[in-house]
Each structure stands twice: as C-alpha cells, then as structure tokens.
C-alpha positions, -999 to 999 in steps of 0.1 A, spaced: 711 -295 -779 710 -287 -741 703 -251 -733 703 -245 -691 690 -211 -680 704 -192 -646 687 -200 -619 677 -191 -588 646 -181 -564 637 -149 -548 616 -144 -512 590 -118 -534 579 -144 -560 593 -123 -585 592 -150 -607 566 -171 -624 560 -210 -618 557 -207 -659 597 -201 -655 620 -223 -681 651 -240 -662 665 -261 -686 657 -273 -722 668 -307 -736 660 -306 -774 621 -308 -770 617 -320 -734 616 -291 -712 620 -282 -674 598 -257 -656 598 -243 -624 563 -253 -616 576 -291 -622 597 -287 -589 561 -284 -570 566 -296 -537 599 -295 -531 609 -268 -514 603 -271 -477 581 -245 -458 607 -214 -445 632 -223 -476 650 -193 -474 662 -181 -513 698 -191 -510 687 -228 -503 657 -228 -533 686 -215 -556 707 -246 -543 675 -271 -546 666 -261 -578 702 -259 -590 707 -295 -581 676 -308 -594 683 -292 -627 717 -305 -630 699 -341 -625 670 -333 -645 695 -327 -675 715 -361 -670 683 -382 -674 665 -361 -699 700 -368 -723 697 -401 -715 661 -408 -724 667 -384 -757 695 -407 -769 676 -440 -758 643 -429 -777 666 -423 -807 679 -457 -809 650 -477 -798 652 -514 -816 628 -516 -848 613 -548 -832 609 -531 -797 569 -529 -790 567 -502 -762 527 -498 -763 531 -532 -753 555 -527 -729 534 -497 -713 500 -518 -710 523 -548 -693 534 -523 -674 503 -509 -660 484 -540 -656 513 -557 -634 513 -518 -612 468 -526 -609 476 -564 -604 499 -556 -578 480 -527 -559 447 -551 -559 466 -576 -543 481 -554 -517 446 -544 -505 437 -583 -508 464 -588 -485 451 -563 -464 416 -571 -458 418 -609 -456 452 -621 -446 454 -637 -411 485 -628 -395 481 -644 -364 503 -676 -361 496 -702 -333 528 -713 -313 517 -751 -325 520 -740 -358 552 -721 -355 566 -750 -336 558 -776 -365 572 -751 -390 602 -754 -372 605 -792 -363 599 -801 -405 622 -770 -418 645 -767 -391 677 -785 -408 677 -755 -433 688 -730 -401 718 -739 -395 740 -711 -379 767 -696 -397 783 -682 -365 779 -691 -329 755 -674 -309 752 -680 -271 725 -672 -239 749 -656 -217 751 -624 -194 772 -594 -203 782 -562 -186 800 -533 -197 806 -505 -171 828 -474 -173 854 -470 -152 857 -456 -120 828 -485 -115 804 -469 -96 793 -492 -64 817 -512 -76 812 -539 -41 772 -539 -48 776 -549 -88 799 -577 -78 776 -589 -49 746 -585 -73 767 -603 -106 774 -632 -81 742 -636 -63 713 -663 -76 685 -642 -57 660 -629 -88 658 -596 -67 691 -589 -73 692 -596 -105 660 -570 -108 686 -545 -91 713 -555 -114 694 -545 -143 681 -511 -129 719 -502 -120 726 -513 -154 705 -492 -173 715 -463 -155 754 -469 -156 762 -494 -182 769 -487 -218 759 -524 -225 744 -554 -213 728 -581 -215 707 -600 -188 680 -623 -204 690 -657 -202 667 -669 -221 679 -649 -253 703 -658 -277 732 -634 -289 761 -639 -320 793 -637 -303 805 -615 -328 779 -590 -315 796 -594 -279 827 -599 -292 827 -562 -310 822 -547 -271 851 -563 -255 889 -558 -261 899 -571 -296 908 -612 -294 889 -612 -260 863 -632 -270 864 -657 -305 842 -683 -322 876 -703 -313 879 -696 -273 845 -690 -263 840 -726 -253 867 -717 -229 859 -686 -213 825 -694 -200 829 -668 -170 852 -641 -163 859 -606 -153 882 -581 -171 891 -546 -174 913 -521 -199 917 -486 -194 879 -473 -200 856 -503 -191 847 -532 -170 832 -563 -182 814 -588 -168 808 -619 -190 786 -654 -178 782 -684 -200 749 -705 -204 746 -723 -234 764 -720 -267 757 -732 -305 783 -735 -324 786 -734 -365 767 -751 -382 750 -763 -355 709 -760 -353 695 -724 -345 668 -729 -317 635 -719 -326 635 -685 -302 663 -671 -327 651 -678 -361 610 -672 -348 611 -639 -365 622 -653 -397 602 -683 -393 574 -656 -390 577 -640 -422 583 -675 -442 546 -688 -429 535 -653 -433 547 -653 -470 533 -692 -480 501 -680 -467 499 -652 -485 505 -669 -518 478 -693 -508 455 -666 -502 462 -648 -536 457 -679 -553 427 -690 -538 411 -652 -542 421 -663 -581 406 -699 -586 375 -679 -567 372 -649 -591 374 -675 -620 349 -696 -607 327 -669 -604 329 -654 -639 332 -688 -654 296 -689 -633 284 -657 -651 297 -671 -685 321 -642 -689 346 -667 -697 356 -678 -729 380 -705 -747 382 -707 -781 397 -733 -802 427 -725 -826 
C-alpha cells in the first residue's frame, strides 16, 4: 500500500520536521529525512517543488526494495553480504589514507622514458595527430598585413607577438610546436572536408577563408594510424599507469609488512583441517 500525503513548505515553519510525506507499507518518509537539502534563501514555492520531487523518488525505490525484500532467495545470506560489505568499504578507506601518506608520486624523466621505450608498441594511435600551427581569426582580420608578416616570419619575437595578437583576436590557435594535436580536433575548426586523416599529408601549409573566419594552418610533423604515439602525448597516461603499478606495490608490501608483524606477535594462527 502506498499512501503520499500533500505537500508543501511554508516561510513561518508552520510545520514540524516530525511531518509524514509519504508511507510505503512500513517504510516511512519524514520531513526531517530531507535535512540538508534545501538551499539557504529557498523560498516556499521551490521547497514545495524539492520536496515534491524527492517524494515522488523516495516512493519509486521504497516499492522497489518492498517487493525485493519479499522475494529474497531462501539460500540468499544478507548478514553475510552486509559484513562483506563493510569490511571491503574499511579495507578500501584504510587504503586510501595508505595511499595518501606513503605513495611517492614523483616520477623521474628516466623512469618515464624506460616506461615508454619497453611498453611503447601498446600506444599505437588510433587517429593522426600532428605538431603544427593553427590560426583562426574573425573576419574583417584585424591588422590583417602585421598577422601575415608575423605568420611568415622565423624571428622568435614575432612569434611572441603572434601569440599576444592571438589571444586577444583569435577564437583558436595553436602555436607550440612542440605539442601534438588529433587532426580531428583541428579538423572540427575548419570548413567541413578541409582538413582529413586522408589529405593532411597534403596540405602541410595553407591559408583559407569562408564567410566568418580566417585560418592559418602550418605543418611540422605528422603520425599517422597506427603509427607510434611519441612519448610527450601519451606522458599523462603513461603517468597514471606507473602511478597505478606502484600503488599496488605499495598496498602489497604495506600487507606482507602487517603480516609479518602479527605473525611476529603470534596473533597469527593456521590450523589444520
């Protein structure tokens, strides 16, 4: 039986946190459950709509659990469940603060660099990715003489200009050449069919407009599929891999320690069976 009472919440506290909101044979929601919930300055029309909703959900799940407890298999040990349960939520927590305390996270470039060299045939790209230089500028192009003099010149102070007019006029670009980009991320800023997996090989430099945008596009160096992915683009992932493998270590050793030490104290024991 489901019995759902009116609801709603007025600005003078009128009513009691002890209030009954819904009833779901004998599970019951209160008003005082919803502690915490309501934002400071929730005016009364929006509590009414919070606890409304909440209500509404409370009653889905509540009929739910009702008809799973009811038909719970005979051979289904839930104290069991409950105590696996907590001690894998205690494990869990204890190894978080392990983690915490004693986990190294600094990696040397040697050791990121011999990561890479012995597990570097499982990166290979799935799409190309390119260091290149890209520029996307509104039209009218303002100083439209100076970009094309500072796009064209090799002098590193005018490429210091070219990214200070850049980020105040450009709705995109790119300008470190020693950074690798997917050309599907490029390719998403240009006109459709611009720029391909298929053609980029061929357009290693070019200039281009449509009716909102110029763009400016230089080629340096591009993977293709399937190729290797250098070690600057998968260094983050490469990161978190080492990161992970030592953290396992560490939990393991903290283990084989603890059960040392208790083994030690004799509060270890086997018993035959």
């Amino acid at each position: 039986m489901v019995l759902l009472l009116a609801t709603g919440c007025s600005s003078d506290n009128e009513e009691s946190e002890n209030r009954l909101l819904a009833r779901v044979n004998n599970k019951t929601l209160y008003l005082a459950d919803m502690d915490g919930m309501f934002p400071p300055g929730t005016v009364p029309e929006d509590s009414a709509l919070i606890i409304d909703a909440f209500t509404q959900r409370w009653i889905r799940e509540a009929v739910l659990l009702d008809e799973a407890e009811r038909n719970i298999p005979s051979d289904l040990n839930i104290d069991k469940l409950v105590r696996d349960y907590r001690a894998s939520l205690i494990k869990h927590n204890y190894e978080k603060i392990l983690v915490e305390e004693l986990l190294d996270s600094t990696i040397a470039e040697t050791e990121l660099q011999e990561f890479y060299e012995k597990n570097k045939e499982q990166y290979q790209l799935e799409t190309p990715i390119v260091r290149c230089y890209f520029l996307k500028v509104p039209l009218p192009v303002p100083r439209q003489n100076e970009l094309r003099r500072m796009w064209n010149s090799k002098d590193p102070d005018q490429l210091k200009d070219l990214v200070a007019y850049c980020s105040q006029f450009a709705v995109a670009h790119l300008l470190e050449d020693s950074t690798w980009y997917d050309v599907e991320d490029i390719a998403a800023e240009l006109p459709p069919g611009t720029l391909t997996a298929n053609n980029i090989d061929s357009k290693r430099e070019f200039t281009q407009q449509d009716d909102k945008f110029q763009y400016f596009f230089r080629l340096f160096e591009l993977k293709n599929r399937k190729d290797i992915a250098p070690l600057s683009y998968i260094e983050d992932q490469a990161r978190k891999v080492i990161l992970h493998k030592r953290k396992l270590e560490l939990l393991e050793d903290t283990r084989e320690t603890m059960l040392e030490r208790e083994m030690r104290r004799n509060n270890v024991e086997i018993y035959n069976y």
